[in-house]
LOVOSE-633580 format. One record per residue (C-alpha): residue number from 1; x, y, z. Coordinates in steps of 0.001 Angstrom, whole numbers, plus 500000, padded with zeros to 6 digits. Each point is the difference from the previous one (the first is absolute). Example, Ala and Ser with C-alpha at 12.3 -4.5 7.8 and 13.67 -1.06 7.14 Angstrom:
BEGIN
r marvo->1&xx->512300&yy->495500&zz->507800
r marvo->2&xx->501370&yy->503440&zz->499340
This chain:
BEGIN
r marvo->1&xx->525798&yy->269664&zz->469881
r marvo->2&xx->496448&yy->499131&zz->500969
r marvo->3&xx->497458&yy->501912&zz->498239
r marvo->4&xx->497635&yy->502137&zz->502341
r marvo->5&xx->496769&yy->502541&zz->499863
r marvo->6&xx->501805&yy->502796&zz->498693
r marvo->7&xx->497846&yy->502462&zz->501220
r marvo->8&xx->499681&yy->498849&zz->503679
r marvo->9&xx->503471&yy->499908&zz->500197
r marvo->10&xx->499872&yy->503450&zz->499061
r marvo->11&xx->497651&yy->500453&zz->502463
r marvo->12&xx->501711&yy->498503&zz->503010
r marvo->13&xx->502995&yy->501940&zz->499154
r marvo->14&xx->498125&yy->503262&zz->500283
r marvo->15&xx->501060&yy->500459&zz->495938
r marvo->16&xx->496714&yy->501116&zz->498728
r marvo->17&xx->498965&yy->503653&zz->500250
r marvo->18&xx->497292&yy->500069&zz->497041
r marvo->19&xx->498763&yy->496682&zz->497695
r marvo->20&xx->497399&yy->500322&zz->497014
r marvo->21&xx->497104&yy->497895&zz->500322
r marvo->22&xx->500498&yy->496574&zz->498394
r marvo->23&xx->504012&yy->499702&zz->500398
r marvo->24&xx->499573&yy->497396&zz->502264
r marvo->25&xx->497925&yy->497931&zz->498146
r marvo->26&xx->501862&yy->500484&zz->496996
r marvo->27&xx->503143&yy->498891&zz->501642
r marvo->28&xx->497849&yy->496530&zz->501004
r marvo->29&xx->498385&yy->499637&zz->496799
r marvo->30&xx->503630&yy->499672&zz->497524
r marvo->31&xx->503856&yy->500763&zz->499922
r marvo->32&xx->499948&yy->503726&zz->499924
r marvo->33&xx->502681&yy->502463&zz->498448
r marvo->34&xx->500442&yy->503278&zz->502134
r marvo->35&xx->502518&yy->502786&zz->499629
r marvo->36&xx->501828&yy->502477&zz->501953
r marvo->37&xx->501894&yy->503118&zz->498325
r marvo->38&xx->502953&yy->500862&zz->501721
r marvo->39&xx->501268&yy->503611&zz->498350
r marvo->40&xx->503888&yy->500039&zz->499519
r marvo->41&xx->500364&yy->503261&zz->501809
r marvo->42&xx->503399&yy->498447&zz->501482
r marvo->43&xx->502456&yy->497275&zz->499234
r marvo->44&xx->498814&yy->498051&zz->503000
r marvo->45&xx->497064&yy->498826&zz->501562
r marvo->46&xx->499676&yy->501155&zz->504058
r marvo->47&xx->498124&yy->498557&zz->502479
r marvo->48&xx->496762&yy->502303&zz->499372
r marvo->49&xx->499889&yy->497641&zz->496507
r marvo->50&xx->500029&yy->496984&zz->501971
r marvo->51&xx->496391&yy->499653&zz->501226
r marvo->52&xx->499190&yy->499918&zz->496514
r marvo->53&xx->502493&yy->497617&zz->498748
r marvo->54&xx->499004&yy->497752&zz->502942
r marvo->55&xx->496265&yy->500241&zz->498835
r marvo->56&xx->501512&yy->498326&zz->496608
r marvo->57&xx->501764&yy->497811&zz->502099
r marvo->58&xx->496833&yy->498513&zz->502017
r marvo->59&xx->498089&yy->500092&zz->496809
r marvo->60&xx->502298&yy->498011&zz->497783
r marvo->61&xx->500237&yy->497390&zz->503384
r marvo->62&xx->495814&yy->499662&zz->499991
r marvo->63&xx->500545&yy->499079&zz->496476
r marvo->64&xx->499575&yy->502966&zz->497794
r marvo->65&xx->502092&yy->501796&zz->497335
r marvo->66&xx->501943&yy->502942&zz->500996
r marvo->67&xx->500994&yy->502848&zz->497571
r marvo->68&xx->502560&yy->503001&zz->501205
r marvo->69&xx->499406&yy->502440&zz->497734
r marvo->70&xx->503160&yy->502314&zz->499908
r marvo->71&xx->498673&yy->503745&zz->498884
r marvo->72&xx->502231&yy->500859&zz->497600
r marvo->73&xx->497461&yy->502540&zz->498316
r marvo->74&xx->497839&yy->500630&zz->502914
r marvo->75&xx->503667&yy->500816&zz->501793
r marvo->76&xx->500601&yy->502960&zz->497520
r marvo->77&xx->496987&yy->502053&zz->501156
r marvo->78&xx->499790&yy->499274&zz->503975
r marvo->79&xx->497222&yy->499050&zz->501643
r marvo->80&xx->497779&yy->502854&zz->501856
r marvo->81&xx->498015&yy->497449&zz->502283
r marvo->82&xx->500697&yy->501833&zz->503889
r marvo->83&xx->502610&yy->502042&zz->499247
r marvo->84&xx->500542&yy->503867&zz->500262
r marvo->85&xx->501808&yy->501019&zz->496947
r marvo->86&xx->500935&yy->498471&zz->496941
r marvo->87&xx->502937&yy->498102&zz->499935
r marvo->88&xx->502834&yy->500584&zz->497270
r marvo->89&xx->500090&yy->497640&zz->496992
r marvo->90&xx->502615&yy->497360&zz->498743
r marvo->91&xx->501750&yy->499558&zz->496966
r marvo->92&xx->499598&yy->497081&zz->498452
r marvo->93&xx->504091&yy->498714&zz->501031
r marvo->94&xx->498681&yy->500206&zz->503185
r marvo->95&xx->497172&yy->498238&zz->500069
r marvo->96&xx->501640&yy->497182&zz->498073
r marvo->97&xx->502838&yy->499567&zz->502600
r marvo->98&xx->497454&yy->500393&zz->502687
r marvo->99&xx->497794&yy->497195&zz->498558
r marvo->100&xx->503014&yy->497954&zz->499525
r marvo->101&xx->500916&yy->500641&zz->503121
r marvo->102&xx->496326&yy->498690&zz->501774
r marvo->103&xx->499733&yy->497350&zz->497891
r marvo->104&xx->502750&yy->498085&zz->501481
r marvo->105&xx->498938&yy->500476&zz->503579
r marvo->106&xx->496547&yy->498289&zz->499093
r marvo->107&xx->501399&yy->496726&zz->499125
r marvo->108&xx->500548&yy->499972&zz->503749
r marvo->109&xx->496149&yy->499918&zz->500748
r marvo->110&xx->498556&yy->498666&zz->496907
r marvo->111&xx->500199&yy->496338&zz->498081
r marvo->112&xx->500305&yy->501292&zz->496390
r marvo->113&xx->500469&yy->496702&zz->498501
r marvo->114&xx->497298&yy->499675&zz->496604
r marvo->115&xx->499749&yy->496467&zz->500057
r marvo->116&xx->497755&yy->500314&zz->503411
r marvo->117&xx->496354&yy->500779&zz->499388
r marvo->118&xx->500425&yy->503336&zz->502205
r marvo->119&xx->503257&yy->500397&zz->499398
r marvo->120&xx->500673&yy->504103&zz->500729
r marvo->121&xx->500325&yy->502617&zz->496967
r marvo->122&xx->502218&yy->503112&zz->500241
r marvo->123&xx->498437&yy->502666&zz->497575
r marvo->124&xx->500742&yy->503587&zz->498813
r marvo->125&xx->497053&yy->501675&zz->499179
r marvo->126&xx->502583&yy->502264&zz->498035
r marvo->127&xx->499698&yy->497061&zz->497265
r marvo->128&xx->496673&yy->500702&zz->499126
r marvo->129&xx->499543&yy->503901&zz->500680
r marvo->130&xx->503368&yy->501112&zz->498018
r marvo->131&xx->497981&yy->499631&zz->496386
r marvo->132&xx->496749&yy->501241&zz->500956
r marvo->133&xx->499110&yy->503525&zz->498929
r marvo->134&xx->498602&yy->502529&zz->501791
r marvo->135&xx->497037&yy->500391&zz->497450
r marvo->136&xx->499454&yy->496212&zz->500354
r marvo->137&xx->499770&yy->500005&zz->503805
r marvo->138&xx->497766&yy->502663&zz->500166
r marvo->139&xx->497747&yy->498520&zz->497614
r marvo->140&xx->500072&yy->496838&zz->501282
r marvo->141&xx->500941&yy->499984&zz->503395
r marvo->142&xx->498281&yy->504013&zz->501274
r marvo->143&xx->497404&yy->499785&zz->498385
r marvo->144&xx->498479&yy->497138&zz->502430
r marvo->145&xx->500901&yy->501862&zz->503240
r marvo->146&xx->498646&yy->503258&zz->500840
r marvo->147&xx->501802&yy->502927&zz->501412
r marvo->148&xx->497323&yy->499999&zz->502863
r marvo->149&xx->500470&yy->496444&zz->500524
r marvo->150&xx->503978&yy->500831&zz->500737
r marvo->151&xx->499440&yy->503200&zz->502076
r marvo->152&xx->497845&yy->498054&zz->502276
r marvo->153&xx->503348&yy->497607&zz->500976
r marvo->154&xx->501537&yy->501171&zz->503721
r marvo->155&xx->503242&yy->500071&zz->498447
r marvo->156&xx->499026&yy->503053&zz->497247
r marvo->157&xx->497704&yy->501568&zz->502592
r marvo->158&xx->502742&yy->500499&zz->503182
r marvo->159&xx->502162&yy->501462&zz->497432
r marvo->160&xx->497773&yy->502930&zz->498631
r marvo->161&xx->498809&yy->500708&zz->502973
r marvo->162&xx->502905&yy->499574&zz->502770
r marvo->163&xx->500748&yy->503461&zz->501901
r marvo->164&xx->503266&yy->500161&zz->498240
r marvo->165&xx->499078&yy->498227&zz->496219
r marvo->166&xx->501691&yy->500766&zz->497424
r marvo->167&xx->497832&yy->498854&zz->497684
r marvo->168&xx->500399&yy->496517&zz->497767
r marvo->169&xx->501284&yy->499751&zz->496422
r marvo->170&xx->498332&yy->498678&zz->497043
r marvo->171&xx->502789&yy->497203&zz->500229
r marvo->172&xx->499173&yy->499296&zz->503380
r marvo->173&xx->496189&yy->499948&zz->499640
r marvo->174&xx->500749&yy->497446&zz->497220
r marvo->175&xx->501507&yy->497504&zz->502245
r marvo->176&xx->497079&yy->498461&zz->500941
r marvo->177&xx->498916&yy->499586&zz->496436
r marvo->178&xx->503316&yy->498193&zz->498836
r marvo->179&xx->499954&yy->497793&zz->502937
r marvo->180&xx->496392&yy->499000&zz->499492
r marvo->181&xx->501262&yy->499552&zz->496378
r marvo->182&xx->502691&yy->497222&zz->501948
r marvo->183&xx->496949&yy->498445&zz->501252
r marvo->184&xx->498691&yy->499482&zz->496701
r marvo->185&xx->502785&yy->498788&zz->498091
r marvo->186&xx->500822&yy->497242&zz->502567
r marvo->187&xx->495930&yy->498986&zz->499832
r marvo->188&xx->500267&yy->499501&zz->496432
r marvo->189&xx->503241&yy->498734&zz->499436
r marvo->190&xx->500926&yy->497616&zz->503559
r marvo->191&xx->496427&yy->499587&zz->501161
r marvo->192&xx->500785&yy->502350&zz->503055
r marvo->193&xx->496406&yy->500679&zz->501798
r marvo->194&xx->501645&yy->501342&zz->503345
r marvo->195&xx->502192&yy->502995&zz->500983
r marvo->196&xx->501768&yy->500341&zz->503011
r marvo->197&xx->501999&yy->502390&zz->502048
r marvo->198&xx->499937&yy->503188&zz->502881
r marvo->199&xx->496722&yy->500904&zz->501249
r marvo->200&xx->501641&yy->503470&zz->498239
r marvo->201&xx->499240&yy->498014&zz->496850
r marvo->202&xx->496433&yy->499577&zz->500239
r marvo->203&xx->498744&yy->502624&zz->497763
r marvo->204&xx->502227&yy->499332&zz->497246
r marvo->205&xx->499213&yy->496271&zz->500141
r marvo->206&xx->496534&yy->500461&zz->499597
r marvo->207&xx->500355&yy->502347&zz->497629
r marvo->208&xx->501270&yy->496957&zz->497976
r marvo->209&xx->497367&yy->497807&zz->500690
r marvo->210&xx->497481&yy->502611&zz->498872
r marvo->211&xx->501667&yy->500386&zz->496852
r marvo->212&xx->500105&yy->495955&zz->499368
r marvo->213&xx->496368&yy->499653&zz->501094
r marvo->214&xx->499222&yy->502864&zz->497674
r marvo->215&xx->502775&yy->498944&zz->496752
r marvo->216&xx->499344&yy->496102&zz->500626
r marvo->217&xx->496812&yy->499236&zz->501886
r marvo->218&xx->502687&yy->497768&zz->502117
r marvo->219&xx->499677&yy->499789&zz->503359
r marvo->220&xx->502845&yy->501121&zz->502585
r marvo->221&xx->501244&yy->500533&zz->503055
r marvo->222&xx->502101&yy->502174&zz->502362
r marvo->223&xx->501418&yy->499392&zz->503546
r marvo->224&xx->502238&yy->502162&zz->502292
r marvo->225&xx->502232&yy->499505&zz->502770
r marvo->226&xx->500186&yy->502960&zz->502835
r marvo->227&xx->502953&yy->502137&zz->500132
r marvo->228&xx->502394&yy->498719&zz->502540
r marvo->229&xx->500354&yy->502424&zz->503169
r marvo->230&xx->502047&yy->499667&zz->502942
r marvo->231&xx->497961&yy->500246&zz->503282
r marvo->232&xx->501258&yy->503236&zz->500969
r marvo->233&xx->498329&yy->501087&zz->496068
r marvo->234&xx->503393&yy->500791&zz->498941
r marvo->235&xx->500587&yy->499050&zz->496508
r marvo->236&xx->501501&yy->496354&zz->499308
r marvo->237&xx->503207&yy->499411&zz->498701
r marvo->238&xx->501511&yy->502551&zz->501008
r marvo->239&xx->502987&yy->500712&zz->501796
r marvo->240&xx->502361&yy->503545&zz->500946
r marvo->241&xx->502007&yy->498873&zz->496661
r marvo->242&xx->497001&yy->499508&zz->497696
r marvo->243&xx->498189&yy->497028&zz->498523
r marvo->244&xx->500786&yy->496600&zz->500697
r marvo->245&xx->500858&yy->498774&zz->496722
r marvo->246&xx->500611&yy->496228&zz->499131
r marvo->247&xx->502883&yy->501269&zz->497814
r marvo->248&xx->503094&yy->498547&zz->502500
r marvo->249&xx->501905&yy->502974&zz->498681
r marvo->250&xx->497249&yy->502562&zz->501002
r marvo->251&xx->499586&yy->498654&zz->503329
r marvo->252&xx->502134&yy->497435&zz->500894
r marvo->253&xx->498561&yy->496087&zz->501217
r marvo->254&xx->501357&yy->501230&zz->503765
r marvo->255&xx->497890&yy->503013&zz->499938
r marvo->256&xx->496855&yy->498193&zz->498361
r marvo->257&xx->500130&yy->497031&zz->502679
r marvo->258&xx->500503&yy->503565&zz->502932
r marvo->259&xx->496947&yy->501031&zz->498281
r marvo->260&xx->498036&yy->497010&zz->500655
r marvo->261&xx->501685&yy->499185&zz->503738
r marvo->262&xx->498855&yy->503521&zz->501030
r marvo->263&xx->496771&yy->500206&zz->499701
r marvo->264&xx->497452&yy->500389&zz->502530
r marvo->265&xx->498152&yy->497179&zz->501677
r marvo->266&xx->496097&yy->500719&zz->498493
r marvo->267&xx->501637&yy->500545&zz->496310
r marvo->268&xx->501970&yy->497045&zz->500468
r marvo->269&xx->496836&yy->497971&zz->500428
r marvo->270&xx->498474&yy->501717&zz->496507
r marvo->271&xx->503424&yy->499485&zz->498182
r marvo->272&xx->500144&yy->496746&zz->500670
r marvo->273&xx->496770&yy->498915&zz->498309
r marvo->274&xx->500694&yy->502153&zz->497232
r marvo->275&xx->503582&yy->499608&zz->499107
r marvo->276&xx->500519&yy->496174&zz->500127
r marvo->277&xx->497866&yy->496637&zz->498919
r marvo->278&xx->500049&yy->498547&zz->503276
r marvo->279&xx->496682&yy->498526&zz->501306
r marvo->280&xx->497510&yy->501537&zz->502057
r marvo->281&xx->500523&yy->497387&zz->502509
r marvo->282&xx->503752&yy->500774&zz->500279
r marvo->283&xx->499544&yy->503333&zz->499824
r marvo->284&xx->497576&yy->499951&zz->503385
r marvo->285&xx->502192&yy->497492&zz->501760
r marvo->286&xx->503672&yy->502879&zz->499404
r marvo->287&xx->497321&yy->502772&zz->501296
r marvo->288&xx->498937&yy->498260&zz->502648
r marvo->289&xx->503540&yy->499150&zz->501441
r marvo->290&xx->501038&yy->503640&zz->499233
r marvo->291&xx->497551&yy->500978&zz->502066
r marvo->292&xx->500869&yy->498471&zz->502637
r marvo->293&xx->503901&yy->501014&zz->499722
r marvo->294&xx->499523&yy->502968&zz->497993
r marvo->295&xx->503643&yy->501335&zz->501517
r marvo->296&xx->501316&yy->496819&zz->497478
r marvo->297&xx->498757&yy->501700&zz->497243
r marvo->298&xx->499088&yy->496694&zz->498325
r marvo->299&xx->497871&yy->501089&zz->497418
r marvo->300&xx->502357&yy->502533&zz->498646
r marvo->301&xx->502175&yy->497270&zz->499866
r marvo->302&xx->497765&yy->497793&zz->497868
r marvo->303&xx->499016&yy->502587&zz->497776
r marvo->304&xx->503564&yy->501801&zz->499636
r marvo->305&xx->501388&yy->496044&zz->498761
r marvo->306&xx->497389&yy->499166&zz->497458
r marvo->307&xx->500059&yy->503391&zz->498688
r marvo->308&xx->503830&yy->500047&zz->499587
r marvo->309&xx->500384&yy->496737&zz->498942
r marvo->310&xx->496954&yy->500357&zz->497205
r marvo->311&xx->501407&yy->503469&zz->498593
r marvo->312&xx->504204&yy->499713&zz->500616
r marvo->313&xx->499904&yy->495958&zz->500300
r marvo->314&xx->501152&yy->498099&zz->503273
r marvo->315&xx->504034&yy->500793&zz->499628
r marvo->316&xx->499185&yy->503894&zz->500655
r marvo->317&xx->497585&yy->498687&zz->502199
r marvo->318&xx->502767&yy->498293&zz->502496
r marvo->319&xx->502825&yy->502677&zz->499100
r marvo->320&xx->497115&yy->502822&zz->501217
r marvo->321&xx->499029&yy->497856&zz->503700
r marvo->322&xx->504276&yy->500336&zz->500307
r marvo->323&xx->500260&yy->503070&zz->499657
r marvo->324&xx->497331&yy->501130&zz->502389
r marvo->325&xx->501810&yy->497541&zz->502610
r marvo->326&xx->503153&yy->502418&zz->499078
r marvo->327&xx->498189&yy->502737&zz->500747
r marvo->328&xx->498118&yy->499387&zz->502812
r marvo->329&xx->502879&yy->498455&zz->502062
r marvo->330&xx->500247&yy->496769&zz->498645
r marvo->331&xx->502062&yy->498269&zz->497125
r marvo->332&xx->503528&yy->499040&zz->499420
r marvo->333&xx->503362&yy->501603&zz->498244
r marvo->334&xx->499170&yy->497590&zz->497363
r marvo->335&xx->496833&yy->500886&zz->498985
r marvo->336&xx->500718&yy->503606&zz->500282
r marvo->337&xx->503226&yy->499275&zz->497588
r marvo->338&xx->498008&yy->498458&zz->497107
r marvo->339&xx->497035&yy->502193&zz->500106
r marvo->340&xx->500147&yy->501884&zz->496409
r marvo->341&xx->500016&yy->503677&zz->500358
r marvo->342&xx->496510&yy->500813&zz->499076
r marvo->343&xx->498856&yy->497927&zz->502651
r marvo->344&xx->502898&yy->501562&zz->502472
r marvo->345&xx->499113&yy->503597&zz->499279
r marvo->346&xx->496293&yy->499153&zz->500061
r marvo->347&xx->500294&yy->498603&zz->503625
r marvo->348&xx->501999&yy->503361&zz->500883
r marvo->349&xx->498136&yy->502341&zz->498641
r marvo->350&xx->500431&yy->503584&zz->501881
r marvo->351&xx->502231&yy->498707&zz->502664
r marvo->352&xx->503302&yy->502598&zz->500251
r marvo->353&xx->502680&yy->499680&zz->497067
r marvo->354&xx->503659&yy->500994&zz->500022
r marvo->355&xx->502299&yy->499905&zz->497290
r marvo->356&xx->503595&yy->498777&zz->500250
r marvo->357&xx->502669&yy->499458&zz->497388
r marvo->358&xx->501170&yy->496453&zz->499175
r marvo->359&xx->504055&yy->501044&zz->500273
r marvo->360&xx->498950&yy->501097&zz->503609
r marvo->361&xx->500144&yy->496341&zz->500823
r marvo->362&xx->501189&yy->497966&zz->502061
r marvo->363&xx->499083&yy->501951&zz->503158
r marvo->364&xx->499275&yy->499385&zz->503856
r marvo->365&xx->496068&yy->499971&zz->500636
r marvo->366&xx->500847&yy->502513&zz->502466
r marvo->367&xx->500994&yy->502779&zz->497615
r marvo->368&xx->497562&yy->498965&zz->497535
r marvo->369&xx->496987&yy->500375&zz->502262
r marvo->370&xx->501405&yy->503303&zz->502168
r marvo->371&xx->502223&yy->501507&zz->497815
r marvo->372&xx->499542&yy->499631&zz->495918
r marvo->373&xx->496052&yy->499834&zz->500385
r marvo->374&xx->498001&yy->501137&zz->502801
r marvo->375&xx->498083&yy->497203&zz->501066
r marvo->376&xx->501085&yy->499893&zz->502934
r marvo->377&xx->500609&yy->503102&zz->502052
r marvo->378&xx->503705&yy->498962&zz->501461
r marvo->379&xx->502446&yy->497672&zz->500366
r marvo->380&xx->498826&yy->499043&zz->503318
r marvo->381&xx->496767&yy->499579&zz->499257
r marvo->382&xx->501037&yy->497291&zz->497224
r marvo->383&xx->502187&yy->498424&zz->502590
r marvo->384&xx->497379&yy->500065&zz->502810
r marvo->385&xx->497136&yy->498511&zz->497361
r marvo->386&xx->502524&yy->497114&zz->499290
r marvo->387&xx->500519&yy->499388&zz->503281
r marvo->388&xx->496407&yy->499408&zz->500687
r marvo->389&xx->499445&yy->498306&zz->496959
r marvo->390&xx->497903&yy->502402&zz->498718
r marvo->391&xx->502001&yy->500179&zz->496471
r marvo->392&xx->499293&yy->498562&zz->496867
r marvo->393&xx->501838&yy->500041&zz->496759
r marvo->394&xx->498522&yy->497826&zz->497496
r marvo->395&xx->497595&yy->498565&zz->502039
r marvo->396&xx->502991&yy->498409&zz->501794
r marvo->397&xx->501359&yy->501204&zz->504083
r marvo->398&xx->502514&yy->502264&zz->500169
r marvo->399&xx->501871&yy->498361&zz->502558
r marvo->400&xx->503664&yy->502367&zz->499623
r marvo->401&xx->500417&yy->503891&zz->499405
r marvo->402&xx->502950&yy->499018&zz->498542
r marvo->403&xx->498097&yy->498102&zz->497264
r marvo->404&xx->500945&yy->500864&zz->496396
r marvo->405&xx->497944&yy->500749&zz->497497
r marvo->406&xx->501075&yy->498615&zz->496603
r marvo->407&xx->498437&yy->499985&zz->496243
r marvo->408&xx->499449&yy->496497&zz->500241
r marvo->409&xx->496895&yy->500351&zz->502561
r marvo->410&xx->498206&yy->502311&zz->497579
r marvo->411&xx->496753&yy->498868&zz->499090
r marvo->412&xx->499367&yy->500140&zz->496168
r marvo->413&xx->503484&yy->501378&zz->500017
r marvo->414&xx->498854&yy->502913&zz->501016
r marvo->415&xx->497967&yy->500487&zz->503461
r marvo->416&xx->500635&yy->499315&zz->503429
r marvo->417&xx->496930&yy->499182&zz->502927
r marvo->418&xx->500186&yy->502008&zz->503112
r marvo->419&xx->497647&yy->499011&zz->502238
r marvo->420&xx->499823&yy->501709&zz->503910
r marvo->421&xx->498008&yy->498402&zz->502388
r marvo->422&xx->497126&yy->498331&zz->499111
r marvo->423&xx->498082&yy->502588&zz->497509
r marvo->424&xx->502613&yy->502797&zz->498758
r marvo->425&xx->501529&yy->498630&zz->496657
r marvo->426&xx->502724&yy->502342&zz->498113
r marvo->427&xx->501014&yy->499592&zz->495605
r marvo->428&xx->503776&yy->500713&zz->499459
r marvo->429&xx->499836&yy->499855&zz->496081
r marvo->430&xx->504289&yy->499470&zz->498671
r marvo->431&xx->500219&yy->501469&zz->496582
């Protein structure tokens, strides 16, 4: 991929919240190692992690070598930066899995081969934390920072003194020390002179590059990327159910490429330049012709594809645009009958269930619909749908009442579709 200004790109794509003086020329002076620590709170990244991935995305694509750094010590205490309370701590099982867990969904956004020049690194900072004593780093490491230095940070001060504080730990307070000490082990060790991440971050980052400037004499840098809003100021990434994960089994590809189809017109416009690699001029020329046919919802489109496709791969990509066909009137028996369950109960989500036992079967549609479940309120209604063709059962006309129903229609062996008119779906699950 062609090598650009990393920092305009940045720019353009309305990625840069705060920048220390001489980043940029840093960046155009030499092939620059920068890190981003990603704490494994959970075993999957969401989409809130994303922005920062994509910054080591754009930065290893201008040319530059990208480290993840996976918190594996940092993770055990919890980070205090904007948050209310302290959060509770992780064993060390935990963590592991969780790391694990990350460290395959990076692969997806990162070239880790080592025989490129900026080939990516995946780090733990628990390697080089788990053997250093406490009397060590506070000779070493406290010694160079003072406590007034820390208080002065936004994300120590809105703790003690939010209406409702509850105060701030020692381990807490700390936080900012060991990540700073992150900083320096990556100067000395992979020639890292710039920190990335949240503009949340941006006290503990420069807390690091005060302690290299004061340990080494080195000169660093730190850069920050705005936290991602939606335009309404509601918090990104998240939904009635939670977090959007990247984790298929915490939210499933269906749901992730909803996610990305739903919303709104002036965050699609943001998302796009944030959340893909495509070029400014692209990127102008889908805006422009969603403007003028915003009803198409092109842009959502674009974005909800190259999303999908660059976190689930193109195959849940396609099997996602069927089933919202399926739902949204469209599709075919077929494509309904091989769509796995996930995906199936994904696309259904909240729509009425009933319950039916497999020995029940064979049955006329008539008495399944009006009699066994209530879906429909009588016979006569069933038979008056049907003859309007206003029935559905698999997404196939019910042209008969006297249709039957058999075991071999089940989908996954075990639901059946019923669809009334155009919108009202029903789940009969056979057990």
């Amino acid at each position: 991929m062609k090598k650009n200004n990393f920092i305009e790109e940045l720019t353009w794509r309305g990625m840069i919240h705060d920048i220390m003086p001489g980043t940029e020329d840093l960046l155009n002076k030499e092939m620059t190692t920068a890190y981003v620590g990603i704490d494994p709170t959970a075993d999957s990244l969401h989409i809130g992690h994303l922005v920062s991935v994509m910054m080591l995305k754009h930065f290893q694509v201008a040319g530059h070598r990208p480290i993840a750094l996976i918190g594996g010590a940092t993770g055990m205490i919890g980070d205090p930066s904007m948050k209310s309370s302290e959060r509770n701590l992780l064993d060390e099982n935990t963590l592991h899995h969780n790391q694990e867990c990350i460290r395959k969904q990076l692969v997806r956004f990162l070239d880790f081969d080592q025989t490129r020049r900026n080939g990516a690194l995946l780090l733990n900072n628990y390697e080089w934390t788990k053997d250093y004593t406490f009397l060590n780093f506070i000779r070493d490491i406290g010694k160079h920072i003072t406590v007034n230095y820390m208080m002065s940070k936004d994300s120590v001060r809105k703790r003690l003194s939010g209406e409702d504080a509850e105060g701030m730990s020692f381990t807490e307070f700390s936080y900012q020390l060991l990540q700073g000490y992150d900083y320096l082990h990556l100067y000395r060790h992979y020639g890292c002179k710039l920190q990335m991440g949240g503009s949340d971050q941006w006290g503990n980052i420069t807390t690091g590059a005060e302690l290299i400037r004061r340990k080494e004499g080195g000169e660093c840098f730190a850069l920050t990327c705005p936290l991602i809003t939606k335009a309404d100021g509601g918090k990104f990434g998240k939904t009635e159910s939670g977090n959007v994960w990247l984790d298929p089994e915490k939210t499933t590809p269906y749901a992730f490429y909803q996610f990305w189809m739903n919303v709104g017109d002036e965050d699609a416009e943001k998302y796009i330049k944030i959340f893909t690699l495509l070029g400014r001029e692209t990127i102008e020329k889908h805006i422009e012709a969603h403007r003028e046919e915003p009803h198409k919802r092109l842009l959502q489109s674009v974005l909800a594809e190259y999303v999908t496709k660059m976190v689930h791969g193109e195959e849940e990509y396609n099997k996602s645009v069927i089933a919202s066909r399926i739902l949204f009137g469209g599709g075919t028996k077929e494509q309904l009958i091989v769509m796995d369950e996930g995906t199936f109960l994904s696309v259904f989500d909240g729509v009425p269930q009933f319950e039916l036992s497999e020995s029940e079967l064979p049955m006329t549609v008539t008495d399944l619909l009006a009699v066994r479940t209530s879906v429909l309120t009588s016979k006569g209604e069933c038979r008056k749908l049907i003859q309007g063709g206003g029935l559905s059962l698999n997404k196939e006309k019910v042209d008969s009442a006297d249709m039957v129903v058999n075991r071999s229609m089940l989908i996954q062996g075990k639901y059946l579709l019923v669809q009334k008119g155009k919108k009202n779906y029903f789940i009969i699950k056979v057990y």
